[in-house]
C-alpha positions as CSV (number, residue, x, y, z in Angstrom):
1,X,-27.6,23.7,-64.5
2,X,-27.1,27.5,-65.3
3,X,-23.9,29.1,-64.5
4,X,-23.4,32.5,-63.0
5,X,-22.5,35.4,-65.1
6,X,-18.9,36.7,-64.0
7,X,-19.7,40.3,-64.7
8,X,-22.8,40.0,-62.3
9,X,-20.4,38.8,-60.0
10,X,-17.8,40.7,-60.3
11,X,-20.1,44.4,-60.4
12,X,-20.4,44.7,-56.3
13,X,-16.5,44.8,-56.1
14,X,-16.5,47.4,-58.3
15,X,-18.7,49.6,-56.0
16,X,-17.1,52.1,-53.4
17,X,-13.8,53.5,-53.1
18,X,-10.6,51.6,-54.0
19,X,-10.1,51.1,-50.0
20,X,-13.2,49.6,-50.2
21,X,-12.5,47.0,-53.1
22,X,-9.3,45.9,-51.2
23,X,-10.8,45.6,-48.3
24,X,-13.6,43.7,-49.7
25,X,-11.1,41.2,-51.3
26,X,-9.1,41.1,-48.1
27,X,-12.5,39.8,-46.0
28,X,-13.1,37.4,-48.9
29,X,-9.5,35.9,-48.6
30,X,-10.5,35.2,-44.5
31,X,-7.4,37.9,-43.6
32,X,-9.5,39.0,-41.4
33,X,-10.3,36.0,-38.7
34,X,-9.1,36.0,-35.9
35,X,-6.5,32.8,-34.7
36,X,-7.5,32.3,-31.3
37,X,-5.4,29.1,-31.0
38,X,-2.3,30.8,-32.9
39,X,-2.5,34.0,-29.9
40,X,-3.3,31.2,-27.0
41,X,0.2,29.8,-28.1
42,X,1.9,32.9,-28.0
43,X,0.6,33.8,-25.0
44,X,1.2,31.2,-22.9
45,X,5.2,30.7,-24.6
46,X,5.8,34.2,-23.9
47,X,4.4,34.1,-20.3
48,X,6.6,30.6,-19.9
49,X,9.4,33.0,-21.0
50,X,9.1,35.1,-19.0
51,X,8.5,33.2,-15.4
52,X,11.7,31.3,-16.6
53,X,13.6,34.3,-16.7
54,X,12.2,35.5,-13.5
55,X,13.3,31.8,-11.9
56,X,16.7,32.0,-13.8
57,X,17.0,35.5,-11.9
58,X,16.7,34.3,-8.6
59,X,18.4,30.7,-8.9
60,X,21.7,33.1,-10.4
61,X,21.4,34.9,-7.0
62,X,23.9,37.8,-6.6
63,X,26.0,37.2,-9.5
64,X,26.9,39.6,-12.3
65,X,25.4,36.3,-14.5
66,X,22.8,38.5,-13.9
67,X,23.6,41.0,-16.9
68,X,22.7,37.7,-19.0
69,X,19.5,37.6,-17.3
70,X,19.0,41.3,-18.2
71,X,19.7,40.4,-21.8
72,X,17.3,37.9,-21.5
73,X,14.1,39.7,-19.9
74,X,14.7,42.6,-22.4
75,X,14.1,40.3,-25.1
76,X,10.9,39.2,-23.4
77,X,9.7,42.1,-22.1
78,X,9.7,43.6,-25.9
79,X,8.1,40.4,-26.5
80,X,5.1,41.0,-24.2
81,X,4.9,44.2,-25.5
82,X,3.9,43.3,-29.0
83,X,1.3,41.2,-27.9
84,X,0.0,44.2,-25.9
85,X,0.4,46.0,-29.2
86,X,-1.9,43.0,-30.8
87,X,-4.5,43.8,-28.3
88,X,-4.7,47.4,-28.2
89,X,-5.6,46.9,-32.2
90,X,-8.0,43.8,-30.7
91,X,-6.4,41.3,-33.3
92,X,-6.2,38.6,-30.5
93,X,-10.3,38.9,-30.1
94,X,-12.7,41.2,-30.9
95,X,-14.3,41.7,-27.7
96,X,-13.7,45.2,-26.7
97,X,-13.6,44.7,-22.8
98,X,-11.6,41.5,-22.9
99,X,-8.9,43.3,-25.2
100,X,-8.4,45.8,-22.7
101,X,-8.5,43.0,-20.1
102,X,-5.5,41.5,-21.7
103,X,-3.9,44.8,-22.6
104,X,-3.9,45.4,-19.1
105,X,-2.4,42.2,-17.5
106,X,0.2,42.4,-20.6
107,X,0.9,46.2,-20.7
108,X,0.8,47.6,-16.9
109,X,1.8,44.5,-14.9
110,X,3.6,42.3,-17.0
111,X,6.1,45.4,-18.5
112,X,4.8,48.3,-16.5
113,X,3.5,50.8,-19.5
114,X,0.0,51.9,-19.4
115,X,-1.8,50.1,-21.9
116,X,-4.8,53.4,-22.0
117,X,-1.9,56.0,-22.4
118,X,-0.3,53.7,-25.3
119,X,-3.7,53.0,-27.4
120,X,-4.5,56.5,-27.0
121,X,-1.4,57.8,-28.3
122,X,-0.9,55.0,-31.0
123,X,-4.6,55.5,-32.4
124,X,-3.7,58.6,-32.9
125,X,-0.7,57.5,-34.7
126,X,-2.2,55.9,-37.0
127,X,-5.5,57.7,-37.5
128,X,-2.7,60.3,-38.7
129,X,0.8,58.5,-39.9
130,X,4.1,61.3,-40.3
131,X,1.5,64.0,-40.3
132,X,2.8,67.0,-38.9
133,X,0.6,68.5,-36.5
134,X,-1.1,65.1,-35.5
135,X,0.6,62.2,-35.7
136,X,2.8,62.2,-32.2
137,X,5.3,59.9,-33.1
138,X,6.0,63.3,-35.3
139,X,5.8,65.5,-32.6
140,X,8.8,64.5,-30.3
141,X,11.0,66.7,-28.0
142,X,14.2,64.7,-28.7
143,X,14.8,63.9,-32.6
144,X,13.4,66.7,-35.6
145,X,11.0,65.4,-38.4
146,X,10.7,68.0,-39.7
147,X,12.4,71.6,-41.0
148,X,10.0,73.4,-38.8
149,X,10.9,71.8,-35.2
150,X,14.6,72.4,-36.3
151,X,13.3,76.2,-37.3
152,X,11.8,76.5,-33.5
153,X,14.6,75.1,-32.0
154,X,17.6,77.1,-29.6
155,X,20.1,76.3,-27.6
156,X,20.1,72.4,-26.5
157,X,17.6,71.3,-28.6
158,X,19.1,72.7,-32.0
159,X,22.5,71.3,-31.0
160,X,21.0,67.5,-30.2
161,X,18.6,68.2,-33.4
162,X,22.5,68.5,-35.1
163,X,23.5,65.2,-34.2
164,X,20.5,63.2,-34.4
165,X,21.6,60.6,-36.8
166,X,24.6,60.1,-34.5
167,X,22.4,60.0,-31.4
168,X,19.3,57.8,-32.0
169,X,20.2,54.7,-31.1
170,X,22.4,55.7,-28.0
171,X,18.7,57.8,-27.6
172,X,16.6,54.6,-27.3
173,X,18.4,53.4,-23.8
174,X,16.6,55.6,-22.3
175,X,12.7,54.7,-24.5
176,X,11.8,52.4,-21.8
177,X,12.2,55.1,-18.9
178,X,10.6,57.3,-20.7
179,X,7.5,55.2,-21.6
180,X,7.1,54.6,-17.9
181,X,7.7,57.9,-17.3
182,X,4.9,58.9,-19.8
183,X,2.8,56.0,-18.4
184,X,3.0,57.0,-14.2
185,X,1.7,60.6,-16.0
186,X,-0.9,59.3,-17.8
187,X,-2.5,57.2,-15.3
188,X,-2.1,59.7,-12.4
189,X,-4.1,62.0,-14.3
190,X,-6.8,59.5,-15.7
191,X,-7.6,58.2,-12.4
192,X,-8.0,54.9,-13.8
193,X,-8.2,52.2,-10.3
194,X,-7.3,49.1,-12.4
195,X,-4.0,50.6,-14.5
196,X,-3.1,52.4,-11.5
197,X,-2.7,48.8,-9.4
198,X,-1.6,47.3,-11.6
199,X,1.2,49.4,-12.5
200,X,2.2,49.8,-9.2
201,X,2.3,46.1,-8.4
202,X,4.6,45.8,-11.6
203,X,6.7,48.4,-10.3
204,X,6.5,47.3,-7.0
205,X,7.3,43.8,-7.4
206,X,10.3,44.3,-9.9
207,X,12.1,46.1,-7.9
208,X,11.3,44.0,-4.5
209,X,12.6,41.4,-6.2
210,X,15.9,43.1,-8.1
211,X,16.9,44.5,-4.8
212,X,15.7,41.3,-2.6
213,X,18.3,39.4,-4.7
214,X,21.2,41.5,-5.6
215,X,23.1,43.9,-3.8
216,X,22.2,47.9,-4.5
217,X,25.1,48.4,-7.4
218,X,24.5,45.2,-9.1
219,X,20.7,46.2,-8.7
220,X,20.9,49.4,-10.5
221,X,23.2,48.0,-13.0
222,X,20.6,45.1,-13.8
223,X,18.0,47.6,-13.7
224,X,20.4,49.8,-16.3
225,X,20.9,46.7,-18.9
226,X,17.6,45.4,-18.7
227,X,15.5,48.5,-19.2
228,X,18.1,50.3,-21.6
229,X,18.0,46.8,-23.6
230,X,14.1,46.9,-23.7
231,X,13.8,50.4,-24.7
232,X,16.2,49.7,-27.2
233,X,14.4,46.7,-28.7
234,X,11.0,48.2,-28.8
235,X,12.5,51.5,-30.4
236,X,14.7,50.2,-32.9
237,X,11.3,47.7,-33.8
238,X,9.2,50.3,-34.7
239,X,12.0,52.9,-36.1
240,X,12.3,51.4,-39.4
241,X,8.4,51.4,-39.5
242,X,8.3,55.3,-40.8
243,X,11.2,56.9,-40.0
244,X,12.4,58.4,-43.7
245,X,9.2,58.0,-45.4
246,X,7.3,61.4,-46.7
247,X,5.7,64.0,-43.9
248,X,2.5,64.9,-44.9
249,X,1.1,68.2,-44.1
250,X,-1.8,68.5,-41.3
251,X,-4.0,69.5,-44.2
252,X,-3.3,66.7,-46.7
253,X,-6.5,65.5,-48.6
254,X,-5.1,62.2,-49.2
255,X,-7.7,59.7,-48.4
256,X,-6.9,57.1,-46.0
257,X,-5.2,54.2,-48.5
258,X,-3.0,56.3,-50.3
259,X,-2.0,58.4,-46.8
260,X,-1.5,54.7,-45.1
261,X,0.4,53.5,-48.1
262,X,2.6,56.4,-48.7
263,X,4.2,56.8,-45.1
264,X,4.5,53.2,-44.4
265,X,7.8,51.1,-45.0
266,X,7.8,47.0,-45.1
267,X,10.9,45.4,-43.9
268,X,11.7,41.9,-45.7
269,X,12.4,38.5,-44.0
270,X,11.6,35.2,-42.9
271,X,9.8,34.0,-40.4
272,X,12.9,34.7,-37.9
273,X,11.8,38.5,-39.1
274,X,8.2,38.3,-38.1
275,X,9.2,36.7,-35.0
276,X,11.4,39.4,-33.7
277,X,10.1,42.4,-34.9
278,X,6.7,41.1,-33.8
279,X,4.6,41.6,-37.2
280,X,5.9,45.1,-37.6
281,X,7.9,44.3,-40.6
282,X,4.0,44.3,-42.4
283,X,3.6,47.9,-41.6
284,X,2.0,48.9,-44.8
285,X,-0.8,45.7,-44.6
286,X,-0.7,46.5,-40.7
287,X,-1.5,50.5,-41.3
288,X,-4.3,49.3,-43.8
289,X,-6.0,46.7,-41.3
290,X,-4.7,47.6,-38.0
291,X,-6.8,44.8,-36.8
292,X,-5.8,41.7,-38.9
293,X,-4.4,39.2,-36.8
294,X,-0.5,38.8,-37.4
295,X,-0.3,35.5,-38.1
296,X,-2.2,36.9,-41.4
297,X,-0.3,39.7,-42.3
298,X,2.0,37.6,-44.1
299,X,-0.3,36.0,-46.4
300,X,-2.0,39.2,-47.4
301,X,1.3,40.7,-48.2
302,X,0.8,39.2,-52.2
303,X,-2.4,40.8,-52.5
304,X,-2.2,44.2,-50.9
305,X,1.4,44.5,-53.2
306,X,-0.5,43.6,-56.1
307,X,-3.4,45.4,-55.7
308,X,-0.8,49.1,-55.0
309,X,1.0,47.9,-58.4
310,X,-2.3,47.9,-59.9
311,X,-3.3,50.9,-58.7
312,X,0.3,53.3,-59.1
313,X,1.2,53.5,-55.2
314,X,4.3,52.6,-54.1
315,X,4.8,49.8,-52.4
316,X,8.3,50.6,-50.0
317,X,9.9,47.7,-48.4
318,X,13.5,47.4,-47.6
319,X,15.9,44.8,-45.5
320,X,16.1,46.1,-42.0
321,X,20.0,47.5,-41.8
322,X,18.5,49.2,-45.4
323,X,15.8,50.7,-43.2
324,X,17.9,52.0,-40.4
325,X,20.1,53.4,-42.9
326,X,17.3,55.1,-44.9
327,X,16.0,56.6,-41.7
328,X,19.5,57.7,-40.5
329,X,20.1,59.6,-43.6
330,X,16.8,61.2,-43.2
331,X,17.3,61.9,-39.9
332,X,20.9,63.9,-40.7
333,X,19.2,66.2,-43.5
334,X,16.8,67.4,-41.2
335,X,19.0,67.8,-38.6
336,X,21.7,69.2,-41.2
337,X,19.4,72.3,-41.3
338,X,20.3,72.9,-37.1
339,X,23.8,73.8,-38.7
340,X,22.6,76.8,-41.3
């Protein structure tokens, strides 16, 4: 019986760049398969969830129990909207069609946001993370990233830009509007039939229902909690994601693990963690392999820290109040520069 020869063995790993050898080592741990039965689960709870909550809405009748309610379906529409965020990244199955398939029952009817407009825009994100000029979640009207959108700014702008720090989370009741704002645009222009229904029978059937079962004020104050609630959920989620890590320039030569690593910011947990912040908290192995299943992210954690130690890149991770706080501070120096 001969044995094999470790360097022999160990020579392909070696080849390629050092993206390359992790990712090599990530396929060999099986980080990569997918967990059909893990997603089929989640699916189906959240769904449960969230025909409950409908049920719970119209047994309450007109009641201001309701606001509960609201609490309630804010929690799972955020919910819904990281498995639509699992999808886009086709970590729940690697067929391209039936990704969007799901994307599209989970994104436009089952939250109303268009789940073309979001993949678009969140490719881009990550194709380009904090880079100014390209990433978009850089390029936003309401908060400064950087000293040049404080530079260009007057009147309004400049004094909000002042206050950020104070502002952004009173900012985020409005994220959910805004999204389906962005997403009514997006489709309107695409002329895309199936987003277009569907978006219109989400729309169309949550606010039949809302004002079927409550009178007009307690309607618009339902409508108020709820959304505000979701838009603050999904925004403070994936806040602590890069807010406060380095802006790179639009002409950084940084290849891609070093540009992933460096603007990306883990938050640490439990399983309570992963749960609620939907598998954001693994934003650095996330950025790496946008398509590893979450229920994975976890256990790839040891060996994408190790393998940054190894190599001298920074591996940032902080408890989530730590991360709000580090992006608040970062937030009031750039918008400290509105006041000069």
């Amino acid at each position: 019986m001969t044995t094999a020869d470790p360097a022999a063995e160990a020579a392909p790993a070696e080849r390629g760049t050092d993206y390359a050898r992790l990712s090599r080592a990530v396929r060999r741990a099986g980080l990569m398969d997918r967990h059909a039965g893990d997603y089929t689960w989640r699916i189906a709870v959240t769904v449960f969830l969230l025909a409950a909550g409908w049920a719970a809405f119209v047994l309450t009748g007109n009641s201001w129990w309701q606001l509960a309610v609201a609490v309630f379906l804010a929690v799972i529409f955020t919910q819904l909207g990281f498995l639509g965020h699992d999808a886009g990244h086709r970590q729940i199955c690697a067929s391209r069609r039936r990704s969007y398939i799901l994307g599209l029952l989970l994104g436009n009817l089952g939250i109303g946001l268009s789940f073309g407009w979001w993949v678009d825009k969140h490719n881009r994100h990550h194709a380009n993370p904090n880079t100014e000029g390209a990433d978009p979640d850089v390029m936003l009207r309401a908060l400064a990233m950087t000293a040049g959108q404080v530079a260009a700014s007057r009147g309004l702008s400049r004094a909000v830009f002042r206050c950020q720090a104070f502002l952004f989370f009173p900012m985020l009741l409005g994220e959910a509007f805004s999204v389906h704002a962005a997403s009514i645009r997006a489709v309107s222009r695409r002329h895309r039939l199936a987003e277009a229904v569907l978006l219109a029978l989400h729309f169309a059937a949550y606010l039949t229902v809302v004002f079927l079962v409550l009178s007009p004020v307690k309607a618009i104050v339902f409508i108020l909690v709820q959304q505000g609630l979701f838009g603050v959920y999904l925004g403070a989620s994936f806040a602590p994601n890069h807010k406060g890590m380095p802006i790179l320039s639009e002409h950084d030569e940084q290849d891609f693990l070093r540009r992933q690593v460096l603007t990306s910011r883990n938050i640490s947990g439990n399983w309570f963690t992963d749960v609620a912040l939907g598998g954001l908290n693994y934003q650095i192995e996330h950025h790496l392999f946008p398509s590893m299943p979450r229920p994975n992210l976890r256990r790839s954690q040891p060996l994408i820290r190790e393998f940054c130690r190894q190599h001298g890149l920074p591996y940032t991770q902080a408890s989530l109040v730590g991360s709000y706080a580090q992006a608040l501070r970062y937030l009031h120096a750039i918008g400290a520069q509105a006041s000069s």
